[in-house]
C-alpha positions in Angstrom: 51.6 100.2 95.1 52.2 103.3 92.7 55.4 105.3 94.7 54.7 108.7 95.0 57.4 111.1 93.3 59.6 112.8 95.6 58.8 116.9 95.3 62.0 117.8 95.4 63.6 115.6 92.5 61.8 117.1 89.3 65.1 117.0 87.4 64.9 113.8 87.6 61.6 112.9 86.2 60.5 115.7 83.4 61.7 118.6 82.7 62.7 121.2 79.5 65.8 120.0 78.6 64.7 116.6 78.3 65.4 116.0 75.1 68.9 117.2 75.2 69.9 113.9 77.5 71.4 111.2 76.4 69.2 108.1 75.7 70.3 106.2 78.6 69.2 108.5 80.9 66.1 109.7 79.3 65.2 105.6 79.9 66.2 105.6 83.4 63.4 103.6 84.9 61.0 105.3 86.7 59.3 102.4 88.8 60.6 98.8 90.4 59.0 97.0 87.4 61.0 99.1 84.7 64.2 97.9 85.6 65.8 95.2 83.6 67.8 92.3 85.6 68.0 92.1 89.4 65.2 89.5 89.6 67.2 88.0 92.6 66.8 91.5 94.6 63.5 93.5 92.9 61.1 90.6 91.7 57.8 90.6 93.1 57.6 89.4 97.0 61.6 89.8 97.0 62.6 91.0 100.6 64.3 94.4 99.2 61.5 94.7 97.1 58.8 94.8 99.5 60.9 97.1 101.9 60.9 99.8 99.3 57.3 99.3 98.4 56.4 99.6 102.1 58.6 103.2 102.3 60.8 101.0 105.1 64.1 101.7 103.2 67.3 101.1 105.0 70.9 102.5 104.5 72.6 100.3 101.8 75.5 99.7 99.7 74.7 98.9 96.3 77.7 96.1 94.4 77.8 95.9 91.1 79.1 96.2 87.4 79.2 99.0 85.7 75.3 100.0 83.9 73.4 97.4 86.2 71.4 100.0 87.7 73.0 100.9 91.2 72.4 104.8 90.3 68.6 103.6 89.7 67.9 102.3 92.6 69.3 105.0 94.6 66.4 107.3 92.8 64.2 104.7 93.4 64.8 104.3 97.2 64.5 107.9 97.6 61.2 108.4 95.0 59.5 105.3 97.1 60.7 107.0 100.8 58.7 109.8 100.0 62.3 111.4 100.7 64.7 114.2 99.0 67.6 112.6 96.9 71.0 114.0 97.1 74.1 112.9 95.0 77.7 113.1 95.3 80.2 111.8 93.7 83.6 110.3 95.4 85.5 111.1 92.1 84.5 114.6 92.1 83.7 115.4 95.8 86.0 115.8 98.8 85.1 116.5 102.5 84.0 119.9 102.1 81.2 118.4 99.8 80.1 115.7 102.0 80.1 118.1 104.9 77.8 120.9 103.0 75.7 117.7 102.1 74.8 116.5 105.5 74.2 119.8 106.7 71.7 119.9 104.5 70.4 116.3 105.4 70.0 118.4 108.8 68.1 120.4 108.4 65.7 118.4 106.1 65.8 116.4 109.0 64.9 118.8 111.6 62.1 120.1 109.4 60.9 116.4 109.2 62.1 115.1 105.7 64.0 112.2 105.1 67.2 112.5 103.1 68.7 109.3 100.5 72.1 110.5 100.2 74.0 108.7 97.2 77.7 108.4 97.1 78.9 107.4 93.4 81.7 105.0 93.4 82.4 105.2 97.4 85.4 103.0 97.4 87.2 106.0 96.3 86.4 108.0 99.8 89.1 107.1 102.2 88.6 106.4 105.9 87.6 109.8 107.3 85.5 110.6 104.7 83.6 107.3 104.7 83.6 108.0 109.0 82.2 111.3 108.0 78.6 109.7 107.5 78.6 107.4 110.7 77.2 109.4 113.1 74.2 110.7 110.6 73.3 107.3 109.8 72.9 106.3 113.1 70.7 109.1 114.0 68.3 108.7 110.9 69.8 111.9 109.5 70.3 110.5 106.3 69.4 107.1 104.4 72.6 105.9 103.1 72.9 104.8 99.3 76.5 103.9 98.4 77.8 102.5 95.5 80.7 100.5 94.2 82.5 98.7 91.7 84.8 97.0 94.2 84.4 94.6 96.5 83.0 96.5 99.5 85.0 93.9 102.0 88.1 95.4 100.8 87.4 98.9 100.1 85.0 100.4 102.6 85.8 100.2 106.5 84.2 98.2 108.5 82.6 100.7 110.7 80.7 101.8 107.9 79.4 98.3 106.5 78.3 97.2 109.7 75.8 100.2 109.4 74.5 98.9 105.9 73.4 96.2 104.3 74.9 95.3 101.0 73.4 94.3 98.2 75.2 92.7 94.7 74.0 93.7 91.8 74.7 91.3 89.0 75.6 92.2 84.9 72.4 92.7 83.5 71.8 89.5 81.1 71.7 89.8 76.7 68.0 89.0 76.8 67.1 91.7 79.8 69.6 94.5 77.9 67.3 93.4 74.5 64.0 94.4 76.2 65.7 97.5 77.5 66.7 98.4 74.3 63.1 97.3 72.4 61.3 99.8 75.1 63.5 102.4 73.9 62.6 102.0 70.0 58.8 101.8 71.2 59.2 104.9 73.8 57.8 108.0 71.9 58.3 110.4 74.8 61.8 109.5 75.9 62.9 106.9 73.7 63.1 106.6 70.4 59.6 105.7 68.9 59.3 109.1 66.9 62.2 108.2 64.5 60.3 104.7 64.0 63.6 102.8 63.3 63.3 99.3 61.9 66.1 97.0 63.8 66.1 93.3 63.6 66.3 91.1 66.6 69.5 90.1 65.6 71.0 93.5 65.4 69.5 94.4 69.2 71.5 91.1 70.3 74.5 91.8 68.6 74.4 95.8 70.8 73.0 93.5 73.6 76.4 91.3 73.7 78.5 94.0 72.7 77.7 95.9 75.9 79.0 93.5 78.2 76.2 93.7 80.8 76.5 97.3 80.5 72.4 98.5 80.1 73.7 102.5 79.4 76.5 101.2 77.8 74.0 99.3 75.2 71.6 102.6 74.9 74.1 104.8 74.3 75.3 102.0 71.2 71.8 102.3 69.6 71.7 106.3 70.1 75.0 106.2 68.3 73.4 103.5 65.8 70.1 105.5 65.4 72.0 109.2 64.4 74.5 107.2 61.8 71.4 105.5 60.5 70.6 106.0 56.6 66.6 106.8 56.9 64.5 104.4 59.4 66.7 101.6 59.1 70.1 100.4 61.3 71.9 98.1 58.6 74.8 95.8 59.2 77.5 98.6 57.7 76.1 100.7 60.5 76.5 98.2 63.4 79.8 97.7 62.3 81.0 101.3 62.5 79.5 101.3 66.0 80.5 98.5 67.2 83.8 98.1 65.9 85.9 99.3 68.9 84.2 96.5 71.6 85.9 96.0 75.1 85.3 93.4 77.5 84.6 94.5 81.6 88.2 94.6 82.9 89.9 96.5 85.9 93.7 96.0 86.5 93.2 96.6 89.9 89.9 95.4 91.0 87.6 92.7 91.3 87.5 91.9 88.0 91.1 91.6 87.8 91.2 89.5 90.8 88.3 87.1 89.8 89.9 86.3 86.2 93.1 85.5 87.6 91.7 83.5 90.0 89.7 81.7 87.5 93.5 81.5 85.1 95.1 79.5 87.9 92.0 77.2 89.3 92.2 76.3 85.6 95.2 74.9 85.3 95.2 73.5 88.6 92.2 71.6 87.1 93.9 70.3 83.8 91.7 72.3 81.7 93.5 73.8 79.0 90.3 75.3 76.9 89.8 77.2 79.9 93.1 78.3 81.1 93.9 79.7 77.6 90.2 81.0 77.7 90.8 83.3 80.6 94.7 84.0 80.1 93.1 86.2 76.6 90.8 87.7 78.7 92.8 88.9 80.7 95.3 90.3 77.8 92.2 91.4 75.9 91.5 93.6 79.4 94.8 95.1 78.9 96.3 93.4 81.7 100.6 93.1 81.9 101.7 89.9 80.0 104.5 89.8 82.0 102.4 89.5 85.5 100.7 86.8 83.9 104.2 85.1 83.2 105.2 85.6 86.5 102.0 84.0 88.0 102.1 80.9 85.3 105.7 80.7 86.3 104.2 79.8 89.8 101.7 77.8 88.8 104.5 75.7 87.3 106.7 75.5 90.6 103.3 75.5 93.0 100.9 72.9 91.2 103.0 71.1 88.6 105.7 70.8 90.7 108.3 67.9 90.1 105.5 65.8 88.8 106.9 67.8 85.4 109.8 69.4 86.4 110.0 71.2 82.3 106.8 72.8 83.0 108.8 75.5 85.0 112.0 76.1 82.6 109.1 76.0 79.8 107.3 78.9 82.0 111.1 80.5 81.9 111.5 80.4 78.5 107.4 81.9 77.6 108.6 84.7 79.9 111.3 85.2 77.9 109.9 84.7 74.6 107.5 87.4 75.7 110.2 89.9 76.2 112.1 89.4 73.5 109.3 89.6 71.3 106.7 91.6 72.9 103.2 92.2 71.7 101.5 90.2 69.9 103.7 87.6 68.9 104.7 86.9 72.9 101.8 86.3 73.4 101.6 83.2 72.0 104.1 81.6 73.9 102.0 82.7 76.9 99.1 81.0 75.5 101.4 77.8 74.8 102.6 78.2 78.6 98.9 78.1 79.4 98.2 74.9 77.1 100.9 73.0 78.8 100.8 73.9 82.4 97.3 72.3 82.0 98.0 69.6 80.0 100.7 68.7 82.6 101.0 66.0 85.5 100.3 67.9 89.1 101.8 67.7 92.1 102.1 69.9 94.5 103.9 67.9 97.0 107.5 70.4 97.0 104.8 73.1 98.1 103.2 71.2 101.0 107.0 69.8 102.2 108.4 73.7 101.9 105.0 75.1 104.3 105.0 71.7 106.4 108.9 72.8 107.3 108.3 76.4 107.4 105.5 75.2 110.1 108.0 73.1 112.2 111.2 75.6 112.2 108.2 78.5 113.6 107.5 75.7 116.5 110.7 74.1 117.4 112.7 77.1 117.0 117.2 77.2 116.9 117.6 73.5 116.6 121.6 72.4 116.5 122.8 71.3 113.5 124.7 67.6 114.5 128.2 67.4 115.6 128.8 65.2 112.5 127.6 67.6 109.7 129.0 70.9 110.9 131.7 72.7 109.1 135.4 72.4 110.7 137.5 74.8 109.0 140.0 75.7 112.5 142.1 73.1 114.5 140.4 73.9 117.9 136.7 73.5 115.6 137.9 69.8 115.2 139.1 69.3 119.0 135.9 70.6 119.8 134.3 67.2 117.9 133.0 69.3 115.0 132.8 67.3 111.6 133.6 64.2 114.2 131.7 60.9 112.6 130.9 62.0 108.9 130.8 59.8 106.6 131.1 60.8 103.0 128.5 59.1 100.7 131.2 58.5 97.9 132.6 56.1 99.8 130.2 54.4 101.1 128.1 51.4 99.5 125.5 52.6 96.8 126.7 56.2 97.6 124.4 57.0 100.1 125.5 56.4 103.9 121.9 55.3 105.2 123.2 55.2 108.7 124.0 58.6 108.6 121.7 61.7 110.8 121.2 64.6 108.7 118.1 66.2 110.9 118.6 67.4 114.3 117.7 65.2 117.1 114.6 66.4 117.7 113.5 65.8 114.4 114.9 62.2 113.5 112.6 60.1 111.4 110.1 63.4 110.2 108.7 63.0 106.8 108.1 66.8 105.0 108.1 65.5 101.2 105.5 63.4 100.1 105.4 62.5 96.2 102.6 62.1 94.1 101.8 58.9 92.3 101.2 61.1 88.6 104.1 62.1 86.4 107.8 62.0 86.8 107.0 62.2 91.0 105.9 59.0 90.5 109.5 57.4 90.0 110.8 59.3 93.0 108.1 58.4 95.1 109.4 54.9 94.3 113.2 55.6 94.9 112.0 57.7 98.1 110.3 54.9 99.9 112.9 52.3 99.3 115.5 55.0 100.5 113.8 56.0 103.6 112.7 52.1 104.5 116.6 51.3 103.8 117.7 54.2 106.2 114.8 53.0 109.5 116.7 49.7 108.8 119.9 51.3 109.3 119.1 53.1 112.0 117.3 50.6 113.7 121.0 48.5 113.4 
């Protein structure tokens, strides 16, 4: 089905400034089959697919990376809808804007127009103005395009994604960002087939890689390549001056953050040291605090090394250290070290499970008394009272432990909270902990 274009988007598609856009958006895709990536959502017979090829578009949210084409879509629900396209911004806009916006969605509506309203980045509205829209979606007002960077279950309300359906965008792949940028060097009306520039395949990877999933983010690289170009020909010297500053997708605050530190710890916990040091320079190559990521391995060691190693966690003491005595970049290599080891090392997270196990039981059993025998007796009438009355000091006793002796309170005699690990040094006290607590069931049972 060819879509028909929306009459009241013509900026959009032609006009007389075209040429003063930047590349990327001169190659904004003007159908389904021009988009690069998001075969899961837009290939042929796909549900979303045949929805907007129908005109039966729905209100959405739109999931993704930066340059994966949620803005393109948008344009493409309303071009397909037969409907007007309106865009705001939640960086820019406030509710003032969103309010003059649905008014208008009004009275297009009362006239008997459908309105796609686009909301850039709408993680950044806050909980009225993300309420703001509720009412108009539910009475057709307006078709609903929202877009986002973050994970919509944690930034939008729930009011409002029960109203949508969200769909995730995924990074556009190398191979998909090559074809995009090849249809550029062959476009001669909005691309850059008039210069007739000679690149080799390898040179379109190298921009492909370099943009990070990022399809703008690799057109804008070959517009920058194409204008610093000597004649019809983007040599190695100039891919190098353009792509000499390259970043990595990274937000210290956001999903990506999340995910790769995630990723860090599962790593470790997994005794994969190629891996854990793989994401720990991610996540300093992102820009991320070296010293949040020694506080997390420094948990890693007490959570899932535990006392299987009991060095990993002054080793995580001393990388922390190291770091800030040191700083950047040298410190950084103790953090990678940290990494290395924690990995490397036996597991056991058997001191974890016995501290939540006895969180669990003091929640449920509540103000237990401590036993006659162990509490303190400091006063005279304290000891008539029978406080202290029974102890037994261990010194004295045979082996230096008094077996016989109750430590819990009553209520609790004979529960179990740590359980050791047959890895590592826990496997030794595992050992020693068995006999000990046969020897005491003996005792008691005498």
């Amino acid at each position: 089905m060819e879509p028909r274009e929306a009459p009241h988007t013509p900026q959009l598609f032609g006009s007389d400034t075209e040429e003063l856009k930047p590349l990327a958006e001169r190659m904004r895709p003007r159908t389904l089959d021009e988009i690069v990536g998001q075969q899961r959502l837009l290939a042929p017979g796909k549900a979303l697919r045949r929805a907007l090829e129908a005109g039966r578009v729905h209100s959405m949210v739109l999931w993704g990376p930066p340059g994966c084409g949620k803005t393109t879509l948008a344009l493409l629900v309303a071009r397909y809808a037969d409907a007007d396209f309106r865009a705001i911004s939640a960086v820019l806009s406030g509710l003032p804007d969103v309010r003059k916006a649905l008014a208008e969605a009004e009275i297009n509506f009362a006239h008997g127009r459908r309105t796609v309203l686009f909301v850039d980045e709408v993680h950044r509205f806050n909980k009225a103005q993300q309420d703001a829209f509720l009412p108009h979606i539910e009475r057709g007002v307006i078709i609903f395009v929202g877009a986002t960077t973050e994970n919509p279950s944690f930034e939008l309300n729930s009011a409002l994604l029960s109203r949508c359906r969200v769909h995730v965008l995924d990074a556009v792949s190398v191979d998909d960002i090559v074809a995009a940028l090849q249809r550029a060097l062959a476009d001669t009306e909005r691309g850059l087939g008039a210069q007739q520039l000679h690149v080799a395949d390898t040179a379109l990877r190298l921009i492909a890689q370099a943009a990070d999933g990022d399809v703008r983010r690799a057109l804008t690289l070959l517009e920058i390549a194409a204008e610093l170009a000597d004649g019809q020909q983007i040599d190695e010297a100039t891919l190098e001056q353009v792509l000499a500053d390259r970043t990595r997708r990274f937000d210290k605050g956001g999903e990506q953050f999340y995910d790769q530190i995630s990723a860090l710890h599962k790593s470790v916990r997994s005794s994969d040291p190629d891996a854990a040091v793989y994401w720990l320079t991610r996540m300093l190559d992102g820009g991320c605090d070296p010293l949040y990521l020694a506080r997390r391995m420094t948990r890693m060691a007490v959570e899932d090394v535990g006392l299987a190693e009991p060095r990993a966690w002054r080793m995580a003491l001393d990388a922390w250290d190291t770091y800030e005595r040191l700083g950047s970049p040298e410190g950084e290599l103790g953090l990678a070290q940290l990494a290395i080891w924690l990995a490397i090392a036996p597991k056991s997270n058997a001191a974890y499970m016995a501290y939540n196990k006895a969180r669990e039981v003091v929640s449920n059993t509540g103000t237990l008394d401590v036993p006659m025998h162990l509490r303190n007796a400091p006063t005279r009438l304290m000891k008539g009272l029978g406080y202290g009355k029974g102890y037994q000091y261990d010194h004295d006793a045979e082996g230096g432990i008094a077996l016989d002796q109750q430590c819990l309170p009553d209520a609790l005699v004979g529960t179990e909270f740590y359980e050791p690990v047959e890895r590592g040094l826990e496997l030794k006290l595992r050992e020693k902990l068995l006999a000990l607590r046969e020897a005491r069931r003996q005792a008691r049972k005498k």
